[in-house]
C-alpha positions, 0 to 999 in steps of 0.5 A: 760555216766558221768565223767569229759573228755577232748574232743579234736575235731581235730588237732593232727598231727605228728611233725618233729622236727629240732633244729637249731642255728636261721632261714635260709635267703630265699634260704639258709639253716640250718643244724639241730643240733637235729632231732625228729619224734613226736607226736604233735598239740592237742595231746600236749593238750591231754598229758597234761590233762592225766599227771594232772589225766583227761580222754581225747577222740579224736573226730577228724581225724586220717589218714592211713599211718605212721604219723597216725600209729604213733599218734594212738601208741602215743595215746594208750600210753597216754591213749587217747581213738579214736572215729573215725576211721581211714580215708583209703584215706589219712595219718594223717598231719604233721608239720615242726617245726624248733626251734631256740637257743632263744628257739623260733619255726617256723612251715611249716604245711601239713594238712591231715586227722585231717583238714577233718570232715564228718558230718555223723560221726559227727552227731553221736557223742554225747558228755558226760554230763560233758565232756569239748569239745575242738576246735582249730582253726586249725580245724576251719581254714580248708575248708573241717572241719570248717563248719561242725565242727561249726553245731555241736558245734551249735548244742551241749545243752547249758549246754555243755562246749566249750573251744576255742583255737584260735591257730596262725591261728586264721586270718584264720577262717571266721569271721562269723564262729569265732563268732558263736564259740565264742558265744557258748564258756565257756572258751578261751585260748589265747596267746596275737597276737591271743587276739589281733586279736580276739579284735582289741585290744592290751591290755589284759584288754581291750582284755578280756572286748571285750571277756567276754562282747561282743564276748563270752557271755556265757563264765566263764573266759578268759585265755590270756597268756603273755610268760615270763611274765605269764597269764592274768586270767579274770573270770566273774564279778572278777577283773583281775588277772596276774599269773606271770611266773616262770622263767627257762631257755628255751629249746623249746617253742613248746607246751607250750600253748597246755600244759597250756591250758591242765593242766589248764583244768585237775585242773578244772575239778577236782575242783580246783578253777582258780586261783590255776588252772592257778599257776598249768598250769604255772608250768607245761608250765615253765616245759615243756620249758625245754624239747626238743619236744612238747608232754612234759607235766610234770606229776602232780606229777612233778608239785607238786614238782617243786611248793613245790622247788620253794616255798622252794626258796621263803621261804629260800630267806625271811629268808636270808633278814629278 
């Protein structure tokens, strides 16, 4: 079959959520001034793709129990097709995710049935033509998932886009299986710390000239997100560009990355070029942050409108200094 899909191979889990005023001392405790069940991980990247028009599938692992019947309701309500079936032998992972005042997250993580892949169903899964096949680096971190997931993105035809997310746990992937991921990569998705371990190097320039000329030699462009500051946006042979931020006042910073890296996929492939791509993407994280949980991508229609406002902003701000 044909059509532009998002592929999405693992990491989707359910998130418990506590907003609290900043982090305990070791020993101590914070009491939550808000709480959410919601579902979380690659499912932040799925959403996003929806909202901005993309049909999405996930490859990965879902368990038996209540965080897997959650993510499969979440799922039927995005509009992201399952391929494999549900794994009867344990429930899908979850994520403690505790959100401070300054907006900024730490996470406690309990793999489940997203960090195991069986190589017979793998074996099985063919990817369509134009899909664009996502792998995090969560799925590559775990024992029981990386090395099969790795063959099998080996084993995809060349034609086959790959995007990598490195994910905060990118350390934790085997050099050697990182390499050969990013050998076979079309796309990298970044925030700085993960560029840096990627590279060695604190630059994004420098980042992106280790990226493109020597561990993704098959890849279009680099994508290295900044925070407040915006993105970098390296494509191949072009000179590097900075995407600048839009400024909001933060809520929760969880997700915003997945809701970058799915939107900025979604506007590829249907055609925009990446410069807009990455103006669309910014948006939609500057939105996102405002909003309490994780799968909380704005629509493409909200998009619009907050570039049409902030165009606005601009226009009536150089008239006022004219």
């Amino acid at each position: 079959m044909t059509g532009a899909r998002l592929l999405h191979m693992g990491g989707a889990v359910v998130d418990y959520l506590y907003r609290i005023a900043e982090l305990p001392p070791r020993g101590g405790e914070s009491v939550a001034t808000r709480h959410a069940r919601l579902p979380g991980g690659g499912i932040n990247q799925m959403a996003a793709a929806r909202r901005s028009g993309m049909a999405v599938a996930y490859g990965g692992g879902h368990g038996t129990g209540p965080d897997g019947d959650l993510l499969r309701a979440a799922f039927a309500e995005f509009g992201i097709a399952i391929i494999q079936a549900a794994n009867p032998d344990v429930d899908s992972g979850n994520c403690v995710v505790m959100t401070d005042d300054a907006g900024e997250r730490s996470f406690v993580s309990w793999p489940g049935a997203e960090a195991q892949l069986d190589d017979a169903v793998l074996s099985t899964l063919q990817p369509w033509v134009d899909d664009w096949v996502v792998v995090s680096g969560y799925t590559l971190s775990y024992p029981s998932s990386r090395d099969v997931l790795a063959q099998w993105i080996a084993g995809l035809p060349p034609s086959q886009r790959v995007v990598f997310d490195p994910a905060p746990v990118v350390a934790s992937i085997p050099p050697a299986l990182r390499d050969s991921v990013l050998a076979r990569t079309t796309w990298v998705s970044a925030n700085l710390d993960e560029a840096r371990v990627l590279t060695g190097e604190d630059d994004p320039a420098r980042q992106a000239d280790v990226l493109l000329g020597r561990l993704c030699p098959s890849a279009t462009g680099v994508v290295l997100r900044a925070g407040a500051t915006g993105c970098y946006l390296q494509e191949r042979g072009k000179p590097q560009v900075l995407a600048p931020a839009f400024p909001v006042e933060a809520v929760d910073t969880n997700g915003a990355g997945d809701t970058h890296l799915g939107v900025f996929l979604a506007c590829l492939a249907q055609g925009e070029e990446p410069q807009g791509a990455v103006l669309r993407a910014n948006a939609a994280a500057a939105i996102a942050v405002t909003r309490f949980g994780g799968a909380c991508a704005p629509t493409a229609q909200e998009i619009d409108s907050f570039l049409a406002d902030r165009q606005n902003e601009t226009n009536n701000k150089k008239i006022r200094n004219a």
